[in-house]
VOGU-3710 file (C-alpha; in Angstrom, 3 decimals, decimal comma):
1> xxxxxxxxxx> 0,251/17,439/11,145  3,774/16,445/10,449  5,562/14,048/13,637  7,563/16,963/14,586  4,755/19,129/15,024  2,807/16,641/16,857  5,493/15,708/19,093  6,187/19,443/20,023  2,356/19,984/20,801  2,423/17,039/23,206
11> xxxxxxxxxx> 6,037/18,220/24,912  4,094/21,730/25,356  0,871/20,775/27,029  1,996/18,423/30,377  1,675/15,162/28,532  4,018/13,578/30,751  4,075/10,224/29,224  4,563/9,979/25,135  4,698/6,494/23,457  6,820/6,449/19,923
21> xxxxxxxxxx> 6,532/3,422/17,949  9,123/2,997/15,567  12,260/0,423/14,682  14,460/3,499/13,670  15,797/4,393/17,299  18,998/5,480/16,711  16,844/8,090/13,820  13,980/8,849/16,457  16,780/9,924/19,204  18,911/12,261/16,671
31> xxxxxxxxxx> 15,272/13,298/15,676  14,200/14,056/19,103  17,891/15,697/20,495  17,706/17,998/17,195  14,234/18,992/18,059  14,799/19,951/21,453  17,863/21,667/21,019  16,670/23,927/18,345  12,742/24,343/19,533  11,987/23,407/22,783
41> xxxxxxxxxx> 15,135/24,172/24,899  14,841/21,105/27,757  17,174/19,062/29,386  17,213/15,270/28,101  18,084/12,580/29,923  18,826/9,143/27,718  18,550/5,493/29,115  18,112/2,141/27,893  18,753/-1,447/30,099  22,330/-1,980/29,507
51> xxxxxxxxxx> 24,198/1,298/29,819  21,404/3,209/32,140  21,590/6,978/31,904  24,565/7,639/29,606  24,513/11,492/28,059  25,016/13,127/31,305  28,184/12,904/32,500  26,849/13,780/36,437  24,702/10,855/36,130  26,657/7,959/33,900
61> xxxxxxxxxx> 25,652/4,490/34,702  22,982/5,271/37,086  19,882/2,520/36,893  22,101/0,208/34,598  19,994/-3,062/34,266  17,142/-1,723/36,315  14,366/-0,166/34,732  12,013/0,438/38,297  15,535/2,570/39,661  15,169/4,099/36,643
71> xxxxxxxxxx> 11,565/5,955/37,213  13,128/6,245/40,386  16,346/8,589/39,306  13,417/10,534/38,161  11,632/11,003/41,803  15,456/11,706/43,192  16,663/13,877/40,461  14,727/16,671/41,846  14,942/18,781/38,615  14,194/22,282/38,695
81> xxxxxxxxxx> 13,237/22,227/34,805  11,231/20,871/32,452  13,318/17,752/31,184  12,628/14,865/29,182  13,317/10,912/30,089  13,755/9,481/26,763  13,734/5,481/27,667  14,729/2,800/25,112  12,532/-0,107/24,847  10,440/0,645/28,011
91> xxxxxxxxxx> 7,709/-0,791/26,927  9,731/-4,495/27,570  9,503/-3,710/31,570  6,452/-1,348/31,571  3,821/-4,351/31,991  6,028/-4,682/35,591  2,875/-3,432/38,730  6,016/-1,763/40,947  7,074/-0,099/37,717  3,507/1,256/36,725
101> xxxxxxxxxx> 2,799/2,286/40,444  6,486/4,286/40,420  5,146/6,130/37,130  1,767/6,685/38,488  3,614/8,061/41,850  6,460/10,618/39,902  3,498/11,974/37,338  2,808/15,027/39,784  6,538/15,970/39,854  6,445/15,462/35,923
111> xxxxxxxxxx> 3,224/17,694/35,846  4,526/20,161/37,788  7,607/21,065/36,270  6,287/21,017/32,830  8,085/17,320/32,057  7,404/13,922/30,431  8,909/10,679/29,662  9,240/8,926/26,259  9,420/5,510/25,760  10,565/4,585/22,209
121> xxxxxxxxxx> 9,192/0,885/20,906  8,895/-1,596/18,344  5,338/-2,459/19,525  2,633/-1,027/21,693  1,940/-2,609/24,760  0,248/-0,496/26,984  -0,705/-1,853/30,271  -4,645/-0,920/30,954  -3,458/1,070/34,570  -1,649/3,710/32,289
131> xxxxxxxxxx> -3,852/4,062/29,215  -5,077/7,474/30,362  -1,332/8,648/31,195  0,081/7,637/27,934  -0,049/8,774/24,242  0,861/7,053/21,604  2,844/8,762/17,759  4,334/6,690/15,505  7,212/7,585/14,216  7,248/7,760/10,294
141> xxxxxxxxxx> 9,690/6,252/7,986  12,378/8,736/6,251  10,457/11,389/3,648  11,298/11,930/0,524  13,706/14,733/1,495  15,029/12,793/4,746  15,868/10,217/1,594  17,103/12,821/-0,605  19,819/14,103/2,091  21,142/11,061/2,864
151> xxxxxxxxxx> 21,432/9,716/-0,668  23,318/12,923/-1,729  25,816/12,360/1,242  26,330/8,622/0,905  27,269/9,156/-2,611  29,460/12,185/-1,383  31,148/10,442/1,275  31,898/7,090/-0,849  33,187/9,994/-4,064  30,679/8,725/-6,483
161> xxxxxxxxxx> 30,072/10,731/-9,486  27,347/12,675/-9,736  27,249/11,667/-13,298  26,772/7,977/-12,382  23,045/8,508/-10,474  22,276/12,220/-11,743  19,868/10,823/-14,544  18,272/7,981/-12,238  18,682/9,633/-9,086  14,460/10,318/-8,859
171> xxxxxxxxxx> 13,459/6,243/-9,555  16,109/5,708/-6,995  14,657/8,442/-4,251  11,324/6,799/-5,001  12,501/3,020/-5,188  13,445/3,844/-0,954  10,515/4,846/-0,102  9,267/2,677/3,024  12,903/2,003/3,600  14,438/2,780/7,223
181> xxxxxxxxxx> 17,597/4,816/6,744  20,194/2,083/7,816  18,511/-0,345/5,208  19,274/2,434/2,659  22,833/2,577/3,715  23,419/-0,909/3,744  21,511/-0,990/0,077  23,803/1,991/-0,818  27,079/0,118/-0,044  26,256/-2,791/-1,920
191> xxxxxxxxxx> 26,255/-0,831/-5,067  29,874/-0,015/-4,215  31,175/-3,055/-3,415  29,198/-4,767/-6,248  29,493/-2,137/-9,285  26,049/-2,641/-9,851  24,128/0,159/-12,274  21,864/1,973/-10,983  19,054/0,168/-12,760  19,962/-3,199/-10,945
201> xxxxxxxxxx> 20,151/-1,354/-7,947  16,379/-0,588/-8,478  15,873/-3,808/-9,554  17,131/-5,170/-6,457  15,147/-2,750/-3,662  11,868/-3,701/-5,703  12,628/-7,271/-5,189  13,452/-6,389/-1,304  10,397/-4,577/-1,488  8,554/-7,825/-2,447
211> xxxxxxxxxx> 9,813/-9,690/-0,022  8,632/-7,298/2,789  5,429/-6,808/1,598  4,793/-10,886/1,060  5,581/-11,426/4,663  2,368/-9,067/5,750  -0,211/-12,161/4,262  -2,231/-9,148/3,726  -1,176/-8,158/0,320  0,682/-9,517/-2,323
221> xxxxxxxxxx> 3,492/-7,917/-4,660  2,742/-9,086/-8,756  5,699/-8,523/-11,065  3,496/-8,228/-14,236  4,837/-7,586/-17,979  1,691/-7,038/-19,211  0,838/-4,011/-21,518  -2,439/-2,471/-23,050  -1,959/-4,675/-26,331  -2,640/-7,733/-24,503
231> xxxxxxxxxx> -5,909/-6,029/-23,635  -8,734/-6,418/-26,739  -11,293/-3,674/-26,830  -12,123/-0,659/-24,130  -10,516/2,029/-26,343  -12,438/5,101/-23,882  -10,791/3,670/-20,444  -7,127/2,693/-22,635  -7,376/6,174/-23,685  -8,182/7,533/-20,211
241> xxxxxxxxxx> -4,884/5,499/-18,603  -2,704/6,424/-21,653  -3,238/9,712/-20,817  -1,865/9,229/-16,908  0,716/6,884/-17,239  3,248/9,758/-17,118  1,138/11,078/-13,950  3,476/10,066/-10,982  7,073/11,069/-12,778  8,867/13,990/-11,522
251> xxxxxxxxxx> 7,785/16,373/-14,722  4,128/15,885/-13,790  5,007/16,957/-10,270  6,398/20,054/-11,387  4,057/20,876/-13,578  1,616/21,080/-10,573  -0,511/18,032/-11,412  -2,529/16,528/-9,325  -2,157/12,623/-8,957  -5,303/10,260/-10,274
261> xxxxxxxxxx> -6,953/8,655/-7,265  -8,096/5,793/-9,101  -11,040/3,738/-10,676  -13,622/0,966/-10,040  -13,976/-1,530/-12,861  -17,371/-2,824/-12,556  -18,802/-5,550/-15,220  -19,655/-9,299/-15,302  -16,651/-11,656/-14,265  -14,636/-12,733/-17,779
271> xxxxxxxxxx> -14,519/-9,190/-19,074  -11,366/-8,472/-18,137  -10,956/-6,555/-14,976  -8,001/-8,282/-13,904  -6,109/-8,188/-16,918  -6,347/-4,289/-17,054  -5,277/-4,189/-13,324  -1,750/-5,782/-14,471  -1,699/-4,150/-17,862  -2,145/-0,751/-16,001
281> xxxxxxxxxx> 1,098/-1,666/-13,943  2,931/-3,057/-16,870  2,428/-0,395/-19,021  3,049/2,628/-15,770  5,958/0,982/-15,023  4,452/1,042/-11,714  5,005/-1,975/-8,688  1,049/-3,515/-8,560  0,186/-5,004/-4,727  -2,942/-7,517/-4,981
291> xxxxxxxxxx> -5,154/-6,715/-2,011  -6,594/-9,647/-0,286  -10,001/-8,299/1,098  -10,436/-11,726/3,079  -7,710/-11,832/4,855  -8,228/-7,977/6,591  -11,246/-9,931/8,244  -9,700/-11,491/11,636  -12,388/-13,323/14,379  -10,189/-10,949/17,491
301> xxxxxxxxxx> -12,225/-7,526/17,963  -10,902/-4,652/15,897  -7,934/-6,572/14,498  -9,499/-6,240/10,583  -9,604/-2,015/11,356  -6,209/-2,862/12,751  -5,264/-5,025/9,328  -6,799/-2,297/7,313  -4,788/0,530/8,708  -1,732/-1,520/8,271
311> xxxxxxxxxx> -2,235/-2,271/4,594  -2,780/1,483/3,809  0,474/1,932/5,762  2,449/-0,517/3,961  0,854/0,681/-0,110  1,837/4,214/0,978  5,061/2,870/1,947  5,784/1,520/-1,597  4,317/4,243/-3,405  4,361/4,947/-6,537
321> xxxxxxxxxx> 2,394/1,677/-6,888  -0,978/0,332/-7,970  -3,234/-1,085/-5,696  -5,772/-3,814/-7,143  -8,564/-4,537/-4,753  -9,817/-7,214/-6,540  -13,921/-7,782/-6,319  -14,804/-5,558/-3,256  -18,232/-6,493/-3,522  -17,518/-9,865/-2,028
331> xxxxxxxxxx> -16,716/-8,225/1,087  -18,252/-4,525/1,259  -21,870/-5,613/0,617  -25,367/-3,978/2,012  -26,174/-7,451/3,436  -22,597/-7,563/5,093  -23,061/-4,211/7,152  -26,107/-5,428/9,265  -24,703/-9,056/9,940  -21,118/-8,715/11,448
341> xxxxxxxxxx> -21,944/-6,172/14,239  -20,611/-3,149/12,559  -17,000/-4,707/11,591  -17,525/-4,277/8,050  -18,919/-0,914/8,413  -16,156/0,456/10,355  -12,968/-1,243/7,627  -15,049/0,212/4,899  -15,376/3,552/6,786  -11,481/3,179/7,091
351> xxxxxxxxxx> -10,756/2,627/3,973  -13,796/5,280/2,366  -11,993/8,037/4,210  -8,314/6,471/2,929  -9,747/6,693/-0,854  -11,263/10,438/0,044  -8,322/11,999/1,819  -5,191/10,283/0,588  -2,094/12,439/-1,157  0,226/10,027/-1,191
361> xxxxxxxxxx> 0,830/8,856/-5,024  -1,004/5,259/-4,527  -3,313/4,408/-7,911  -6,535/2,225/-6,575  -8,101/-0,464/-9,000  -10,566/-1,583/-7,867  -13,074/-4,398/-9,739  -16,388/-5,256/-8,702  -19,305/-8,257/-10,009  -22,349/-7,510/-8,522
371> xxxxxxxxxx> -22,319/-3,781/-8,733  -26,023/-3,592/-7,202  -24,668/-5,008/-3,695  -21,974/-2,279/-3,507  -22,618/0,657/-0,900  -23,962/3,498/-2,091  -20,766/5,318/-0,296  -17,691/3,661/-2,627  -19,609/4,653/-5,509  -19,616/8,456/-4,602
381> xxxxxxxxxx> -17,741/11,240/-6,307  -14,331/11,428/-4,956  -13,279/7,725/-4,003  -12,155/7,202/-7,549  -11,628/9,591/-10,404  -14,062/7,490/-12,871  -16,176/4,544/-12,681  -15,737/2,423/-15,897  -18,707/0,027/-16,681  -16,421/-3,259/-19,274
391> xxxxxxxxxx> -19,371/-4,368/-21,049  -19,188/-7,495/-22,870  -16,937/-7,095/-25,823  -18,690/-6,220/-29,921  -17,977/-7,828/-32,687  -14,654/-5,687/-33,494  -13,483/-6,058/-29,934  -14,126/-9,460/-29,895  -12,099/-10,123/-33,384  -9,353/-8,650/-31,557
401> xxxxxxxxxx> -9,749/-10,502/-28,743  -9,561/-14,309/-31,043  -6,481/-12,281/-32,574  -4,597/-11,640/-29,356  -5,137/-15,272/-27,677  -4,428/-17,117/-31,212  -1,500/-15,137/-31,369  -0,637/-15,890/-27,901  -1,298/-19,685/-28,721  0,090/-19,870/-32,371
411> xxxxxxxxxx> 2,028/-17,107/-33,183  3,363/-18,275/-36,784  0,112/-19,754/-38,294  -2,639/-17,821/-36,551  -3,580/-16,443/-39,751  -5,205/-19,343/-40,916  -8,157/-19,470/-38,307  -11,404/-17,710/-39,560  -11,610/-15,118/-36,648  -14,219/-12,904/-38,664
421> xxxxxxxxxx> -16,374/-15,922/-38,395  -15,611/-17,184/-34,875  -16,504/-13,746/-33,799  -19,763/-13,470/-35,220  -20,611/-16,783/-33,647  -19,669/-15,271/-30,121  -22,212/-12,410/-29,339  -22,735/-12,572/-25,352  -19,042/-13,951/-24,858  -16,897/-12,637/-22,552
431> xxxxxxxxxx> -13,208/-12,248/-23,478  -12,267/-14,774/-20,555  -14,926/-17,250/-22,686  -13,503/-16,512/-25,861  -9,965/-17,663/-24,451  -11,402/-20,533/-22,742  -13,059/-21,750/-26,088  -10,277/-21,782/-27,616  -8,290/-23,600/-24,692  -11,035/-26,476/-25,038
441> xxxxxxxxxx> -10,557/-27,101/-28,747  -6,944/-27,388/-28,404  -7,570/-30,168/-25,764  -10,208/-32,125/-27,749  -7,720/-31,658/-30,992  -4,642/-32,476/-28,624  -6,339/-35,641/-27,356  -6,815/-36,972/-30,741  -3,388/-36,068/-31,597  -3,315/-33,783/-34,626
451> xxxxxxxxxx> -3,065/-29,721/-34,840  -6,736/-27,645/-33,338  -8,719/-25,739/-36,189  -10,861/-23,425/-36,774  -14,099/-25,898/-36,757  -12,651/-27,271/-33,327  -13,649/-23,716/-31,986  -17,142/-23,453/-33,489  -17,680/-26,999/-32,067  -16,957/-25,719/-28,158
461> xxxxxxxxxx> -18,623/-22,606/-29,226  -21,917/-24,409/-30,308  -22,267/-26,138/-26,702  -20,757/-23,296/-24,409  -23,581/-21,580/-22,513  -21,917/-18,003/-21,762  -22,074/-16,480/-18,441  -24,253/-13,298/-19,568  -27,064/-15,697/-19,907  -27,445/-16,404/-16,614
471> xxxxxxxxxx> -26,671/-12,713/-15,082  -29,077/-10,364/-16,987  -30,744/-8,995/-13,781  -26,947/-7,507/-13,158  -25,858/-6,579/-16,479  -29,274/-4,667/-17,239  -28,652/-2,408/-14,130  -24,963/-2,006/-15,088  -26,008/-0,656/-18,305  -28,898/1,451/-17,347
481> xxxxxxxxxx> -26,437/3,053/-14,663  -23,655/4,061/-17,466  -27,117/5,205/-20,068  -28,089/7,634/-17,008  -24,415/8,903/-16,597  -23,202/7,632/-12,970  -20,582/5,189/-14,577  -18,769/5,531/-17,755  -18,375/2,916/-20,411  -14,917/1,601/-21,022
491> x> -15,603/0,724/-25,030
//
């Protein structure tokens, strides 16, 4: 249910005290007014600490600077009406015991005449005497269409041609997402005084974005220029993005698409998992937030659900984005469920229902080790559209793989290094190995001062033990799951 229809619900059956989180007051109180006025058909009365009641000219200035004589005007007023008290930042004076014994005492008269109080916040505290009197909404941030209106008559009012934003006006609807309205106004007048394109514009809400999202120390905001080419091998799962990259732009929406949920990248560590994480953003065009699973996990009782809900919050917030949840099976293990009384049961219950039931357009990749520790539930049909299984890279991939990182590392004489050879000589390598060979021989060349070659590889490659050695119990199951079907190889 949308907030309106929740909030009119409430109003209509004798929930006499409603708590509305949200920053936007001035937007919740035009929100609320409209909604009465056009649906519900009650008398408001508005207060907050410094003007007391101020809409009604019978009762101006009554309880200024005293929020207990304002619960009291209530008990006086003697309505004969359902009305609503809508109280600014109550929830600053509502810890107060005369203040919670003065709303326990004037419930009956708000029960009775079919009328409730709202307190709007910027936090909840609830004191424990009311819990069972109050309810709490939150109050969204803008939609896209609340965005849409308001762009449209910003760039009205300041006489901006149409022509300037017409072809960029989408990115831009989509770029404010999460934004409050004033921040979009404020953003909106910059451009004006600054003669800034529209692209910088952009530019410069994604790097607001960043900053917001940083200060959560929940997730963090990557600016990545990576593309598939930097990515050697896994044609099926390039194939499988290349196909979505377009699936979050306008023209998909109207062609009735339906958005890709997202994947789990399971494999040994070195294969890559990362890299395509970034090179999915860089090549979407897409902002990519890092999730940091260890930080959801607080010692304070239900603060990681807490942490959880407020990370899906903030992604759909900034959507269109990717969202890399980088090796959940550190976290979300079997072992992990029956050792931490339940807490890891109930974030990945959370976030299991998140993955089932979202619609907003947030792309989850997520990369796992050890995929015989994971839950049996993430690995269910419907969390992600496709489980990949990166096996290590063949002798073509890996070719391409020496190519790309000599490239990288000599780009005018990478020709000369025997990469048919080196690749033959690297069967069980991982692509993060391959790179790391070739990062050794440049130090042992480097140290006796003269250029790396091709025989400096072989050399590291002769005395490097490669991970895959050590991990067959993990890699055998990996690959028996994608030969039965229930994961799908990337190559």
């Amino acid at each position: 249910m949308s907030f309106e229809n929740d909030l009119k619900s409430l109003l209509s059956t004798q929930n006499i005290l409603i708590y509305i989180l949200s920053y936007e007051e001035e937007r919740l109180e035009y929100n609320v007014n409209l909604m009465i006025q056009q649906n519900i058909k009650k008398s408001i009365y508005c207060w907050n600490f410094i003007d007391g009641y101020y809409n009604n000219p019978n009762y101006l200035k009554r309880a200024i600077r005293n929020p207990l004589q304002s619960i009291e005007f209530i008990e006086q007023l003697n309505f004969p009406k359902s009305t609503i008290f809508f109280l600014k930042d109550f929830h600053v004076f509502i810890n107060d015991i005369s203040i919670i014994r003065k709303i326990k005492n004037v419930s009956r008269y708000l029960k009775q005449s079919n009328s409730c109080i709202i307190i709007s916040a910027s936090e909840v505290q609830i004191p424990v005497l009311l819990k069972d009197f109050i309810t709490v909404l939150e109050f969204p941030l803008p939609s896209d269409n609340e965005i849409n209106i308001e762009l449209h008559r910003l760039f009205s009012v300041m006489n901006i041609s149409t022509s300037f934003y017409s072809e960029h006006f989408y990115d831009l609807m989509l770029a404010y997402r999460g934004f409050s309205i004033d921040k979009i106004r404020v953003s909106i007048a910059k451009l004006l005084f600054s003669n800034s394109s529209i692209s910088n514009l952009i530019n410069s809400i994604l790097s607001e974005k960043q900053k917001l999202i940083e200060q959560t120390d929940i997730l963090e905001f990557y600016s990545v220029n990576d593309s598939f080419e930097n990515v050697g091998g896994v044609v099926v799962l390039k194939d499988w993005l290349s196909k979505r990259s377009k699936a979050f732009s306008k023209q998909a929406q109207d062609y009735g698409l339906i958005a890709p949920r997202g994947i789990l990248l399971v494999g040994i560590q070195g294969t890559g998992k990362s890299l395509i994480a970034k090179a999915i953003s860089g090549q979407w065009r897409l902002p990519l937030l890092k999730l940091d699973l260890g930080k959801i996990f607080a010692g304070i009782v239900g603060k990681s659900e807490e942490r959880m809900r407020n990370m899906i919050k903030i992604t759909e917030q900034s959507s269109p984005c990717i969202l890399w949840i980088d090796e959940i099976d550190k976290c979300f293990t079997r072992l992990n469920n029956y050792m931490d009384s339940g807490t890891t049961g109930r974030v990945l219950s959370t976030l299991l229902t998140w993955l089932a039931e979202k619609d907003q357009p947030v792309f989850v990749v997520a990369t796992a080790n050890q995929v015989l520790s994971l839950p049996s539930e993430l690995l269910r049909k419907g969390r992600f559209d496709e489980i990949f299984f990166l096996d290590l890279p063949n002798l073509e991939e890996r070719e391409k793989i020496f190519k790309i990182h000599l490239m990288k590392f000599r780009p005018l004489s990478w020709l000369k290094y025997d990469i048919k050879s080196l690749s033959k000589l690297t069967e069980q390598f991982s692509g993060a190995e391959i790179e790391q060979a070739i990062i050794e021989a440049m130090y042992n060349a480097f140290y006796e001062k003269r250029e790396f070659s091709t025989q400096d590889i072989i050399d590291v490659i002769n005395n490097f033990v490669p991970l895959a050695f050590t991990d067959q119990v993990n890699i055998s199951a990996i690959q028996n799951w994608a030969i039965s079907g229930k994961i799908r190889m990337a190559s």
